[in-house]
VOGU-3710 file (C-alpha; in Angstrom, 3 decimals, decimal comma):
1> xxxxxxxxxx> 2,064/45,374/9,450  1,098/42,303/11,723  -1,475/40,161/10,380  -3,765/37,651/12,521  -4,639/34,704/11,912  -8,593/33,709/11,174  -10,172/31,137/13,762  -10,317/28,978/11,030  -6,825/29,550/10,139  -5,563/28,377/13,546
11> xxxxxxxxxx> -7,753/25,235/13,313  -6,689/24,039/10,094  -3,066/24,736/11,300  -3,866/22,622/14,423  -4,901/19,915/12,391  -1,983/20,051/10,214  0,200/19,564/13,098  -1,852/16,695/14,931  -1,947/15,176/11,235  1,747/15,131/11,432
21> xxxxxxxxxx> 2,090/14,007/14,612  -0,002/11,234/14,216  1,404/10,219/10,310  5,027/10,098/12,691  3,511/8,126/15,657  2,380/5,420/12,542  5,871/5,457/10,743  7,359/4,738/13,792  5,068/1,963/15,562  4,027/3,863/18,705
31> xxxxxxxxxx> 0,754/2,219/19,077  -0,167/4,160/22,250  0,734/7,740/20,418  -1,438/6,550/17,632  -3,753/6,013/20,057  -3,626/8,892/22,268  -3,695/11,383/18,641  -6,992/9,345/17,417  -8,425/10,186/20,957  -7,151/13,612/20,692
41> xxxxxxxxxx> -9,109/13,988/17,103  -6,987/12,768/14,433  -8,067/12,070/11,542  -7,760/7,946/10,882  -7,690/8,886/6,459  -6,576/12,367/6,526  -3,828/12,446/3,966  -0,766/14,670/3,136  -1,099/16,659/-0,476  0,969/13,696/-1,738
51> xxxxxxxxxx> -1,658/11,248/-0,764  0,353/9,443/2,240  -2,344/8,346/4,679  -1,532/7,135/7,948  -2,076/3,504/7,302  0,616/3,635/4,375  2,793/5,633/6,926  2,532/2,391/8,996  2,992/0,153/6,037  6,080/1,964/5,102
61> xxxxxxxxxx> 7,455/1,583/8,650  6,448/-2,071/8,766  4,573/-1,786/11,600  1,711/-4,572/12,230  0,301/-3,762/15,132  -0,421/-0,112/13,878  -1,935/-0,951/10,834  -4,191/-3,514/12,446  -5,437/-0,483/15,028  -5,677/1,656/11,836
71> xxxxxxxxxx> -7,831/-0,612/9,974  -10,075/-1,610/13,134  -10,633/1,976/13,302  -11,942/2,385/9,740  -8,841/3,030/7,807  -9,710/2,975/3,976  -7,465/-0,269/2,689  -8,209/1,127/-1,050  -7,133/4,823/-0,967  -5,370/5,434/-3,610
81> xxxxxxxxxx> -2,069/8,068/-3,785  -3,622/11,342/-5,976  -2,055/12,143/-9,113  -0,510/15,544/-8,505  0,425/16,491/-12,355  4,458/15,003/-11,231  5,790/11,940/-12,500  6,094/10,683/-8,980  4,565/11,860/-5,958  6,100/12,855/-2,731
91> xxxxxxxxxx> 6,920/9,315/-2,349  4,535/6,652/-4,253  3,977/7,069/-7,887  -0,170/8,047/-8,297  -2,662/5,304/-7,786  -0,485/2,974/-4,516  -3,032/1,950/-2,500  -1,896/0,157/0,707  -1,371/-3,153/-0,457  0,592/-1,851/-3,887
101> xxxxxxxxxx> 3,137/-0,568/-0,872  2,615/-3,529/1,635  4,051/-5,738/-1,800  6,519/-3,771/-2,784  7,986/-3,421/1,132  7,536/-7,199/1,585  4,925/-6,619/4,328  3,390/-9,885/4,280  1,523/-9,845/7,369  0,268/-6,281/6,507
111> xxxxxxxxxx> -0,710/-7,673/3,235  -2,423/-10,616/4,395  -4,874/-8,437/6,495  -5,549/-5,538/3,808  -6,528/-8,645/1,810  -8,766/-9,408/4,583  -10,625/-6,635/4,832  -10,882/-6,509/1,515  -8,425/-4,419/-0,277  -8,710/-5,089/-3,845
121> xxxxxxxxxx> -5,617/-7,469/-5,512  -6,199/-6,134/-8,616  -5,211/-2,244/-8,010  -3,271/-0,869/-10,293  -0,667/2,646/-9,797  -0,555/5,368/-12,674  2,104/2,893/-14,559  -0,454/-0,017/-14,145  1,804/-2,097/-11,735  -0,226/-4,162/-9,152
131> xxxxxxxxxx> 0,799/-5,616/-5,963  1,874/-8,809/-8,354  4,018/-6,837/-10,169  5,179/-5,061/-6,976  5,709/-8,618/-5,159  7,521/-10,094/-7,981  9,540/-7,442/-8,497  11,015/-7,961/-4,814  10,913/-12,109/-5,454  8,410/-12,357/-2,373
141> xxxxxxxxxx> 6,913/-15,679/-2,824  4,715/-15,899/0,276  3,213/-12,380/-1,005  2,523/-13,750/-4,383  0,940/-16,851/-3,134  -1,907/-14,693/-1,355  -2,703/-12,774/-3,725  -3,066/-15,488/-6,213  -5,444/-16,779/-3,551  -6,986/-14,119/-3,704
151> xxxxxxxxxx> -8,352/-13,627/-7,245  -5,549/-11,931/-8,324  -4,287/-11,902/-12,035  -0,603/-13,201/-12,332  -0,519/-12,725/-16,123  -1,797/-9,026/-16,452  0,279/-6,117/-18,169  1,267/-3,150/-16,740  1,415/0,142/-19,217  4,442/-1,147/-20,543
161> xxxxxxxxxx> 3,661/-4,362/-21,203  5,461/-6,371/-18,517  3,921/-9,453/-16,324  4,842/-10,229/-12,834  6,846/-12,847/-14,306  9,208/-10,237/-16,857  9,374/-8,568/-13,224  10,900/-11,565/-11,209  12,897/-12,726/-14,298  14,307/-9,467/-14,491
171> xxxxxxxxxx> 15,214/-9,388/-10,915  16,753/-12,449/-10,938  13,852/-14,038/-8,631  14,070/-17,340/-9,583  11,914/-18,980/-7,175  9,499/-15,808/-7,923  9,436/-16,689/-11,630  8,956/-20,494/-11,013  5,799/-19,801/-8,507  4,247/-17,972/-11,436
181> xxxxxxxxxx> 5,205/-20,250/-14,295  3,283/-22,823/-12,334  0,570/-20,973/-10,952  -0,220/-19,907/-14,623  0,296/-23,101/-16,374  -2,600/-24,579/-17,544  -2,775/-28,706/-16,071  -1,952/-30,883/-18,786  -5,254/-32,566/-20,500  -5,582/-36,048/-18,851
191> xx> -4,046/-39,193/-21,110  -6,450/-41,198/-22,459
//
């Protein structure tokens, strides 16, 4: 027996496939695919069932130019990954945002302009890491430096009790560990 597909059917397969088509254009930086997909009706925060949008599809391809189009276009810069009832999603444990990945890939420049449209430095994943713990973890100084200049907390525990600073100890990020030591150091009191 030979069964048809709905209308609707065949539309939401369509927009599967332009969804992919236009997550892959991201990954890989081609700016005018992205382009020509948007203008062809993709969706700029249509997600996969694991959560990966096309701006973290851009992030995880490193790919400037792509997020900046993304986020001109009205890309949320706080989605968050769903929690699909797995210990780790397709890809990202629950709760990355883009600038949890943008840290934890060492995508400064990405990270400096999620931070400037306002992505929020304090979002934390299902194990309570935040894009401190995430840029500590990979000893990326310039990335820590933002975010501390941007309201973020240095000193604040993840689920299991770790700092950014157990994180860049641990990976032997010296230079990591130092920029926090001092950045969370209160001054000494003045001598009388």
């Amino acid at each position: 027996m030979l069964f048809r597909k709905t209308p609707e059917q065949r539309q939401h397969r369509q927009e599967l496939k332009l969804r992919d088509a236009f997550l892959k254009a991201c990954e890989s930086g081609s700016l005018a695919d992205a382009e020509k997909l948007l203008a062809k009706g993709a969706k700029v925060n249509l997600a996969t069932g694991a959560g990966t949008t096309p701006l973290l599809a851009a992030i995880r391809g490193g790919h400037l130019a792509v997020a900046e189009m993304l986020v001109a276009r009205g890309a949320d810069v706080n989605a968050q990954t769903p929690d699909t009832g797995a210990i780790m999603s397709e890809i990202y444990p629950a709760g990355t945002t883009p600038l949890l990945l943008a840290a934890s890939f060492n995508r400064v420049a990405i990270a400096t302009l999620l931070v400037a449209h306002k992505a929020d430095v304090e979002a934390k994943d299902r194990y309570g890491l935040t894009a401190a713990h995430y840029a500590a973890k990979r000893g990326n100084v310039e990335t820590l430096t933002l975010l501390h200049s941007s309201g973020a907390s240095l000193t604040q525990e993840d689920k299991f009790h770790h700092t950014p600073a157990f994180y860049a100890h641990d990976n032997h990020h010296k230079e990591a560990e130092a920029f926090i030591k001092q950045a969370t150091t209160p001054p000494a009191p003045p001598q009388p």
